[in-house]
N, C-alpha and C positions, 0 to 999 in steps of 0.2 A: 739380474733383472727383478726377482723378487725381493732384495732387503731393501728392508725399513718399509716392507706389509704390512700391518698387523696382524692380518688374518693367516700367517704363514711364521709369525714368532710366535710357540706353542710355549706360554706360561713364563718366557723370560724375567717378566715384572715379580712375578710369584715370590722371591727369594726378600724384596725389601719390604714385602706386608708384615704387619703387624703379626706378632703371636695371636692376638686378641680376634683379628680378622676373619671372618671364615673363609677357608679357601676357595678360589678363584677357581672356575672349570678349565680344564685344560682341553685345548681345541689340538684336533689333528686336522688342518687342513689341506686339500690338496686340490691345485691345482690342473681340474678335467676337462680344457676347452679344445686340446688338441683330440682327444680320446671322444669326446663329444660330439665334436666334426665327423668325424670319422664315423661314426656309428650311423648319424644320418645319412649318410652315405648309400646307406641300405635302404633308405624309405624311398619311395615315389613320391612324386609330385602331389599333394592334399593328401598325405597318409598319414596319420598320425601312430602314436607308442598311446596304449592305453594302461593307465596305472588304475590300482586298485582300490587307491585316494580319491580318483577323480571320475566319482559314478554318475549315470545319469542328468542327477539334480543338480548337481553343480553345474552341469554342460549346460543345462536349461537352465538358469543362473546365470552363466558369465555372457558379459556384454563384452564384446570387443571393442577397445579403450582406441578412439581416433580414426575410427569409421565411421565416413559421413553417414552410411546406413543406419549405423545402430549408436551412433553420438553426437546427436543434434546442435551440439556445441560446436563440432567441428566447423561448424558454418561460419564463426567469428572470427578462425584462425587464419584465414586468406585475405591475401591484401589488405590496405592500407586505407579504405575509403572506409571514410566517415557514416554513423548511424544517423540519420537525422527526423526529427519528429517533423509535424506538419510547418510551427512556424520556426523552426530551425531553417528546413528546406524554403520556405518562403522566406527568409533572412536572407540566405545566401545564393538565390536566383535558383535555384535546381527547383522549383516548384512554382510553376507560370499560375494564378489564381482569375488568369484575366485574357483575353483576347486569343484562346488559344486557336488553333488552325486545325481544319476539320479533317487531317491525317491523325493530329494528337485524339483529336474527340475517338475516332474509328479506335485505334491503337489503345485507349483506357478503355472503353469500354466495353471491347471484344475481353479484355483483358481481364476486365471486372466479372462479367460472365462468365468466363475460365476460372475464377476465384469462386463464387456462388455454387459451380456447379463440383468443383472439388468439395468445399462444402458439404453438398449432398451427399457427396460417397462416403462420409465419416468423418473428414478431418477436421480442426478447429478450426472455429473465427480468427483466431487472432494468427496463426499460418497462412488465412487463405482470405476471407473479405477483406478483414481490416491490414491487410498489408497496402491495401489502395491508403493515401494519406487523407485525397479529397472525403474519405469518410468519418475522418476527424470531426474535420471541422466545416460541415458542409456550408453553413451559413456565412463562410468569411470568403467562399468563393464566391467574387463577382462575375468568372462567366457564368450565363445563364442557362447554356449547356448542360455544361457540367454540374453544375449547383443542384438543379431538377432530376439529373438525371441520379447524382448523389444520396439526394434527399428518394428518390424511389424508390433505390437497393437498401436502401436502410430498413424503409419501410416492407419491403417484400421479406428483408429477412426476419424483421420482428413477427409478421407474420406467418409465415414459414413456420418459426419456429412453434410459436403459438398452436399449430396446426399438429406439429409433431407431438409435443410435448401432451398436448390434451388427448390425442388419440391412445398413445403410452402403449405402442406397437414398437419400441425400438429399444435397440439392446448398447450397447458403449460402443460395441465395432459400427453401428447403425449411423450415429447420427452424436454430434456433438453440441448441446444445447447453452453453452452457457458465453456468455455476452462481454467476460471481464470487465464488466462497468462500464460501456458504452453506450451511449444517449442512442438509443435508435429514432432519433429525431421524436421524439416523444410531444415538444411543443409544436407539430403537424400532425394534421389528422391523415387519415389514408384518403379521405373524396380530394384533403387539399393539395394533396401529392398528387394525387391522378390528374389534378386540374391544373400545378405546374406544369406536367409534359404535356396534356394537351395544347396549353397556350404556347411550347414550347415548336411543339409540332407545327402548329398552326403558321406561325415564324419559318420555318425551315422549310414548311409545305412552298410559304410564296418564293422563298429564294430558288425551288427546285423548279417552281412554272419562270420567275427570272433567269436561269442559266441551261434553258431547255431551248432548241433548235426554233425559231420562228417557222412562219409554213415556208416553204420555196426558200429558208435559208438552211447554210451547211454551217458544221463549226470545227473550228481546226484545233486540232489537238490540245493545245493549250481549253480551251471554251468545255472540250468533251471532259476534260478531266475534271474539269471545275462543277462541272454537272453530275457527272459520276462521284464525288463525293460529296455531295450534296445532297445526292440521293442517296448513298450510304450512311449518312448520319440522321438524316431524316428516317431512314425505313428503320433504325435501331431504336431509335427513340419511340418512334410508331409500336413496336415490338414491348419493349418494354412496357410500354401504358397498357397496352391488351393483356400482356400478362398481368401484370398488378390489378389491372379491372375486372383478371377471372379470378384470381383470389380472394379480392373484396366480395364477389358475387359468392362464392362458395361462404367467406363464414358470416355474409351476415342474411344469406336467405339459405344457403344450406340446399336441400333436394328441391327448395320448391324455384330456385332460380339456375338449374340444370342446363333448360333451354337458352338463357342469356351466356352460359358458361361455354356452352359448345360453341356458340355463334363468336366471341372471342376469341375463344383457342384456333377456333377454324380461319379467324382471322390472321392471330398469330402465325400459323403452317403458312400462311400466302405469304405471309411476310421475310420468310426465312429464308428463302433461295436468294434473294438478296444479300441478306446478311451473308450469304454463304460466299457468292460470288464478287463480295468486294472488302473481303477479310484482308486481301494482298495493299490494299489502299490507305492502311492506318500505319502508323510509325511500330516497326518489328524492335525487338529485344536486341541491345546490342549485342555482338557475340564476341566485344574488346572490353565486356565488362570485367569488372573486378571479380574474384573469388570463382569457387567452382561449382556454385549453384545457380551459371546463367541460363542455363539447361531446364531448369525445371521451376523457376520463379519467372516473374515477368519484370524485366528491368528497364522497361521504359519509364519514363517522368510521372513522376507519380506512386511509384512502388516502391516499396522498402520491407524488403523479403524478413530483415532481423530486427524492426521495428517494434515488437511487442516479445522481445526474448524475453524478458525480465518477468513478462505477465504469464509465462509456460511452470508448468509444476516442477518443484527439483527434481524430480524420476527421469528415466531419457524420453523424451515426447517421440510419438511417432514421425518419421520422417515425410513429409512433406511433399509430392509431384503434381504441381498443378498442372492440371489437363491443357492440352497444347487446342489451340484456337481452333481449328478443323474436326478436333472432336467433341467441342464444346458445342457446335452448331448440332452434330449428329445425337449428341443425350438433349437437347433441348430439343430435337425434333420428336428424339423417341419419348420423350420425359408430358409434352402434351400429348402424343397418340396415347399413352397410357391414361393422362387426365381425360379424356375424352370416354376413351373406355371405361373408366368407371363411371362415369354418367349414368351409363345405363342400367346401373344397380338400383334405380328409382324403379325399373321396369320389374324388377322381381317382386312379384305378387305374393310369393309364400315364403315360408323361413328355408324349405328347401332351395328352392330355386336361389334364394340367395349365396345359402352354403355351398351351392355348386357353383356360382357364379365367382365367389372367393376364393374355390380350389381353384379352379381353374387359372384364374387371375393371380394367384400365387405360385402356381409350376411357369409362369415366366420372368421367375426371379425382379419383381418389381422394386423399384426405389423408394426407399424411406417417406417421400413423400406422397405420394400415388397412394399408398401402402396406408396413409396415415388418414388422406382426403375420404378412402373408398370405407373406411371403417367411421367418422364425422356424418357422412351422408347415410350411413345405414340406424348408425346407434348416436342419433347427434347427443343424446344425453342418457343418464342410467334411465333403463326398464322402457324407454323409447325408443318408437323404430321408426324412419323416416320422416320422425319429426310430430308424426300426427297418429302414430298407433302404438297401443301398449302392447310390452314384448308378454303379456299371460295371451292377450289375444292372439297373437300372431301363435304364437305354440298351440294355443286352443284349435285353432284354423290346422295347423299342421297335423294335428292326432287327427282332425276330422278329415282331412283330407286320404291321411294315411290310412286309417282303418275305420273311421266312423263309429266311436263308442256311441252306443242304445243312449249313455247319459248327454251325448251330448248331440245326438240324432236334432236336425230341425223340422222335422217332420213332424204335422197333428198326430196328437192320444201319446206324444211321452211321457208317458207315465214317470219312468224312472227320471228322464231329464226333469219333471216338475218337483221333482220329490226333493225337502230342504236340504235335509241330512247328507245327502249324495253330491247336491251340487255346490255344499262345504266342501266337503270331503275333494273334490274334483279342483277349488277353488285352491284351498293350500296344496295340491302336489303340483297343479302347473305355476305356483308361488313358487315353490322350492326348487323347480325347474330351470324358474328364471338364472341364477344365477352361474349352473352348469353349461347354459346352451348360450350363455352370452360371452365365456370363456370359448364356448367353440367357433362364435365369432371372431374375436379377439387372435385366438391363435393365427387363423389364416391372416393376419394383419403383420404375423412377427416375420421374419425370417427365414428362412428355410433352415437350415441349421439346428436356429431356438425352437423348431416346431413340433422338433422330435421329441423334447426335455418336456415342454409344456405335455403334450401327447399325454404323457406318464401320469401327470394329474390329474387330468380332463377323467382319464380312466378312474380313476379311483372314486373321484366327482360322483363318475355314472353309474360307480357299483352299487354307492349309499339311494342313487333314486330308482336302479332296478329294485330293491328291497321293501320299497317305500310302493313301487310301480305294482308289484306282489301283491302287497297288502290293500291297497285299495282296490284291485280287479277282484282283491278276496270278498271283502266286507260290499262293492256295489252287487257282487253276483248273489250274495244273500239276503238284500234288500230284494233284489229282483223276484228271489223266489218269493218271499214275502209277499209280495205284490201278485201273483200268480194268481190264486185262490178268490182277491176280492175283487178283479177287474174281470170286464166281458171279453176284451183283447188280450190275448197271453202278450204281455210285453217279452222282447226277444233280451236272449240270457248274455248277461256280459262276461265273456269268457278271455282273459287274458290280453284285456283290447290294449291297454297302457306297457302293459309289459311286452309285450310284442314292438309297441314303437318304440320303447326306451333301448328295448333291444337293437332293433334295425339300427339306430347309431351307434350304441357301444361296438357293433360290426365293423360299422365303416369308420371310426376310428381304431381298432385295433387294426383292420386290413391298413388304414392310412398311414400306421405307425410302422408294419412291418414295410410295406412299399418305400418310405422315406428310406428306409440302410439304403437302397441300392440307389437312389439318387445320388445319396453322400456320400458313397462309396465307402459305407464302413464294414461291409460284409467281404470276407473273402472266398474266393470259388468254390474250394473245398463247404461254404456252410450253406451255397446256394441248395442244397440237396432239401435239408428239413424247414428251408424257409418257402420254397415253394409246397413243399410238401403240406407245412403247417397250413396255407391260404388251400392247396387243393381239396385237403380230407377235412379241416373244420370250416376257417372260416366263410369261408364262398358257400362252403353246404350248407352252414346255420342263416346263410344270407340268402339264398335263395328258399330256403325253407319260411322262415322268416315274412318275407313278399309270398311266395304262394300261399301262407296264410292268412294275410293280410287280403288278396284278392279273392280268396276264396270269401272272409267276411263281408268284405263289402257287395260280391257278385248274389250272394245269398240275403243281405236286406235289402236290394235291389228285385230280389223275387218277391223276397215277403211285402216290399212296397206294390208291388205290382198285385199283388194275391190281395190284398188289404182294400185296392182302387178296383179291382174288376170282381174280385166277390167267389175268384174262381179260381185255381191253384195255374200257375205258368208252366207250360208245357218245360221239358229239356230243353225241345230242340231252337224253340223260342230263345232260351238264354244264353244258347251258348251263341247267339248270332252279335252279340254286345261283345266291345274289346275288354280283353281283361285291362282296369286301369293301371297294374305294376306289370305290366307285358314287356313295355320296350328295357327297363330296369332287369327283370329277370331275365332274360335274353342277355344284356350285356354281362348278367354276373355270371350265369351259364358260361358264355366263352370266357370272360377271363378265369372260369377253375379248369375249364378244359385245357386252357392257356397253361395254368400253372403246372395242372397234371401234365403235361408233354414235357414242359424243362424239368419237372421233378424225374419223371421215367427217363429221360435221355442221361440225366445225370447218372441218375442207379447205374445204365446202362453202360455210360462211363467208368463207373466206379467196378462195374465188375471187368473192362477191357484193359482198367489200368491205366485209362489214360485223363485219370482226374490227380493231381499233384496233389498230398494230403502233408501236414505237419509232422517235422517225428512225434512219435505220440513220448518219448520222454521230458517232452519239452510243450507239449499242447495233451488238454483232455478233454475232448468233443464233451462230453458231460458238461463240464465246465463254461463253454462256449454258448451250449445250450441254452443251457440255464440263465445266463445272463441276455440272452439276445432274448428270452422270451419273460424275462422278469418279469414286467410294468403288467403279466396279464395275471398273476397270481391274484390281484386284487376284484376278480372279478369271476361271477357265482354263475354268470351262465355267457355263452361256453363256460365250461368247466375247464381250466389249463389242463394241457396235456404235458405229461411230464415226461421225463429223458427216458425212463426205463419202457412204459409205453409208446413211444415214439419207435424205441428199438425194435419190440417186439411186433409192433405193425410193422415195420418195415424189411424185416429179416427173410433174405429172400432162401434161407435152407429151412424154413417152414412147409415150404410147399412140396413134394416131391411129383416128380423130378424139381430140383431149384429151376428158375429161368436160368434165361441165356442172355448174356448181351442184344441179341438180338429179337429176343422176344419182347424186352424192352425197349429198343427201336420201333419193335412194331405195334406197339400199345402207347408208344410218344406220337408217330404218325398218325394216331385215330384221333388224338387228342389235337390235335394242332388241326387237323381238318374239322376237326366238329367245329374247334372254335371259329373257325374263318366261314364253316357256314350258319352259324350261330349269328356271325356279324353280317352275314346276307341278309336277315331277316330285318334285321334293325331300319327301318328307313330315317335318313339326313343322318348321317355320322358324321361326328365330329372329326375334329381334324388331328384329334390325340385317337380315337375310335379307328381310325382312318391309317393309323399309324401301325396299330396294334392290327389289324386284318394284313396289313405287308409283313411284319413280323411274322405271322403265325403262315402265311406262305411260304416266305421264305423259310424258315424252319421246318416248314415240313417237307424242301424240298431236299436241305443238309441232311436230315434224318433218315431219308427215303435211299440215300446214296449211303450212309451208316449201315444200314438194312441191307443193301449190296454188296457190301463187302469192301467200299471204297476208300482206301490207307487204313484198313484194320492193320497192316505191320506197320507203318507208321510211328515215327517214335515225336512227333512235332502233335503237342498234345493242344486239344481242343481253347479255343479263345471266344470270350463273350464281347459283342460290340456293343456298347448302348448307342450309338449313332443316332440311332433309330428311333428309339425308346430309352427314357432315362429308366423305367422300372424292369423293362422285358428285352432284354439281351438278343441281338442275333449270332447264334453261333456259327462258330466258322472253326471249319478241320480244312 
């Protein structure tokens, strides 16, 4: 069976070459298909033989060759129908341009919406709008449906993008910007597009009062359906024009046309339970189509899934699932409750309130676009904020707010505020401000993911204007004294007032960067010990240190204002009847270190019962892990990083004699968990994340208090963290 191989005639030719030749390699080959078989034999089902050739980067490297998943191309290898462009498909009747029936209207345009909104989630134009053909060539469609309605997803998506693109909140997995050279109807304006569908509506309005029940008449089935999709193509149309009319209203008034934004979107929500409940009424995808992507393309008249292969880069393009109709109505419903939500970021009055209104707004994972709108309406242009205030003012307003620097007091007899020299000085560091604290804008605009990378720089940002924050609380407190000796009012001493605020955020983004591992799940259980440990012993205690400086400053030129208007020094008992202004603040950062100290203590207490699973250490070095999970904060002079070898030595529990007990650490996790839960008593209106974390810390105290008992101490079914509850703060479960 083998002769006349050549790969199995070893060197026969060899004997007629030339002297001159050099010799030919001699092959021994052999034959190992049956030996081959056989050996597989051994493997299980998805096992593979790992060779020593074939490491890692290769494996991340190899695309498997004819998998519609991972080879985009696979998609031309099925059946036999033809690719055709728009007037290809109009040549050969497969593309009706004219009189079509308000099933086809329902069926493209639910369809076209499933395209738009895959869009959003990342994927390309030319996968997902433009595989509609009527987007070609809108202006050669005579129906007036479709024409209009054509001509307005062109236009939503030039906008769209325009929205993304200038925000520059988005990352390559985010959002896919680029056009391949399509006219987004550019010779229409967007008022002339909104005033096609209106006229379009208006048409469709009277046919829906024509095919509607007279008083005291009935209509029989044939009449009901004629009306039921008449008002399905009407109420889509309707839909579309409100959206495109809260787009237009977003970028050409921006926050100050908020109010006309909601009252359209609020229109849109009325509008959509329709769309929702007459989706079954438009022409569905056949399921006798050709090839094996009818599944996730839309193959009604009109679409041509492989219509733009040629315009995809030679790499393998992502694969492609356009969202199925049912869920396209459910992200366009979720997609305006978000726009609407960010509305009310016109209502934040300070740069805090805003940055909290951002976090927040970003722990529920919003879309590319929302994402894009809510960061246009805050910073519509550099060093602007809301359109109508400069971002040195708005920081200005925050330090005053936060601690009320002597220089920038509004109070009669500022001495130091009038003084030139200082209100320079004062003038370049919230300059220099600007461009760190508008990055911490920006960040809450990207991703979750991207937030944590960014994070890392923001840090570093903040260490050069702690430094800067230093130096000027240095050089204004020496003016101050200066000034002492030739005024009749001692003006009051500026003591660390800038470095204190610069501080208070370099806190809350180092806390924000350690909190993100556990959303993203890059931490593993074994590191949960020194990561809450790090939030319980520094961060939270330079944080609440931090505010109760701050309120002590401010609580004290609140006396000296008062000592200054009555002439007369203010009793104690007087002062302390005023709220302290970082009360509710320090309260919530109080429980979350009590929070942290409980999982830090429970863990220890794990760790000494054995029942915390740790790495072999020849193969992992805690140092190592350390070190790298606490990097990004080396760059920063106060806190001071704490390093592995000091971490060790706090935490080493055969320092103490007797050492603890498992148990003693249960019972010093229980005081912590209860502090914190009544910590969150005091708090009034908790939030619904605040709200979240006081069940947490119940519940955990109630697992811990049964740990304390003695409850599966032999147990060998080792302890589990749920986030269910909490994407940062874990409820355990034994």
């Amino acid at each position: 069976a083998d002769e006349g191989n050549p790969f199995l005639e070893s060197g026969r030719e060899n004997a007629l070459l030339s002297k001159n030749d050099p010799p030919a390699p001699t092959y021994c080959w052999k034959d190992i298909t049956k030996e081959f078989r056989e050996a597989t034999r051994e493997l299980e089902l998805g096992e593979l033989v790992h060779d020593d050739m074939f490491t890692l980067f290769e494996a991340m490297s190899a695309i498997e060759m004819m998998d519609p998943k991972m080879d985009a191309g696979m998609m031309c290898n099925f059946g036999n129908k033809k690719v055709m462009n728009f007037d290809q498909a109009v040549s050969a009747g497969a593309l009706k341009i004219a009189d079509l029936s308000p099933a086809e209207h329902i069926g493209i345009i639910d369809s076209t919406l499933a395209c738009l909104v895959t869009w959003l989630e990342g994927h390309s134009l030319a996968q997902t709008v433009f595989t509609n053909l009527y987007l070609h060539k809108p202006h050669q469609v005579e129906d007036k449906v479709m024409k209009a309605f054509s001509i307005c997803v062109l236009k939503m998506v030039d906008m769209i993008k325009n929205f993304v693109t200038k925000a520059a909140v988005f990352e390559e997995e985010d959002f896919q910007p680029v056009v391949y050279g399509f006219k987004l109807a550019w010779d229409v304006t967007e008022v002339r597009a909104a005033g096609m569908m209106k006229e379009i509506e208006d048409e469709l309005s009277k046919k829906v009062k024509a095919t509607r029940a007279k008083l005291g008449e009935e209509l029989d089935s044939t009449q009901l359906a004629c009306h039921e999709e008449a008002v399905a193509v009407y109420s889509r149309i309707k839909f579309c024009r409100f959206f495109q009319q809260a787009l237009i209203v977003f970028n050409k008034k921006g926050s100050d046309g908020v109010e006309e934004v909601e009252r359209l979107l609020q229109q849109c929500l009325e509008v959509l339970p329709v769309l929702r409940r007459t989706i079954a009424l438009g022409v569905q995808p056949d399921p006798n189509a050709e090839g094996t992507n009818r599944a996730d393309y839309p193959t009604v008249m009109g679409f041509e899934p492989l219509v733009n292969q040629r315009l995809l880069p030679p790499t393998f393009p992502r694969y492609t699932k356009i969202k199925p109709r049912e869920d396209t109505m459910e992200y366009l419903e979720a997609l305006i409750g978000r726009l609407r939500h960010v509305c009310r970021i016109v209502d934040c009055s300070s740069f805090h309130s805003a940055i909290d209104f951002l976090g927040e707004f970003s722990k529920t994972w919003p879309c590319v676009l929302s994402r894009s709108v809510v960061q246009l309406l805050y910073l519509p242009c550099p060093g602007k904020v809301l359109g109508n205030l400069t971002m040195v003012d708005v920081l200005k307003e925050s330090v005053r707010a936060f601690i009320r620097p002597p220089v920038l007091s509004q109070r009669g007899n500022n001495a130091l505020g009038n003084h030139p020299h200082a209100r320079e000085l004062v003038d370049a560091f919230l300059n220099h401000c600007v461009r760190p604290f508008t990055s911490m804008v920006h960040i809450s605009g990207h991703n979750r993911a991207r937030q944590r990378d960014k994070l890392t720089h923001l840090l570093e940002e903040l260490a050069v204007l702690q430094d800067e924050a230093d130096r000027l609380d240095t050089v204004l407190h020496s003016i101050s004294l200066k000034m002492e000796s030739s005024l009749p009012h001692q003006p009051q001493q500026q003591l660390a007032c800038f470095t204190t605020w610069v501080l208070h955020h370099v806190l809350r983004t180092m806390i924000r960067y350690l909190l993100s591992g556990f959303e993203l799940e890059l931490y593993s259980a074994h590191e949960y010990g020194y990561i809450y440990w790090y939030l319980y012993e520094f961060l939270y205690g330079w944080m609440i240190s931090a505010l109760s400086r701050a309120d002590a400053f401010l609580m004290e030129q609140e006396a000296r204002a008062e000592q200054q208007r009555t002439g007369r020094p203010v009793k104690k008992g007087k002062r302390r009847k005023k709220p302290c202004p970082h009360s509710r603040e320090i309260f919530i950062s109080q429980a979350y270190q009590n929070l942290c100290g409980g999982y830090y203590k429970t863990l220890a207490g794990f760790t000494l019962d054995g029942k915390l699973r740790r790495p072999c250490p020849e193969f992992d070095k805690e140092k190592v892990r350390y070190e790298h999970r606490f990097a990004p904060f080396n760059s920063i002079l106060t806190p001071p990083p704490v390093q592995y070898g000091q971490y060790k030595e706090m935490t080493d529990p055969f320092k103490y004699q007797p050492p603890p007990t498992p148990e003693d650490m249960y019972l010093a996790a229980c005081k912590c968990f209860q502090n914190a839960r009544m910590l969150l008593d005091n708090v009034p209106d908790l939030s619904s994340e605040l709200t979240s974390v006081m069940k947490v810390a119940k519940t955990n105290f109630v697992v811990v208090k049964l740990l304390l008992s003695g409850h599966k101490k032999d147990s060998a079914i080792l302890p589990e963290f749920d986030f269910s509850q909490h994407k940062n703060f874990p409820i355990i479960r034994i």
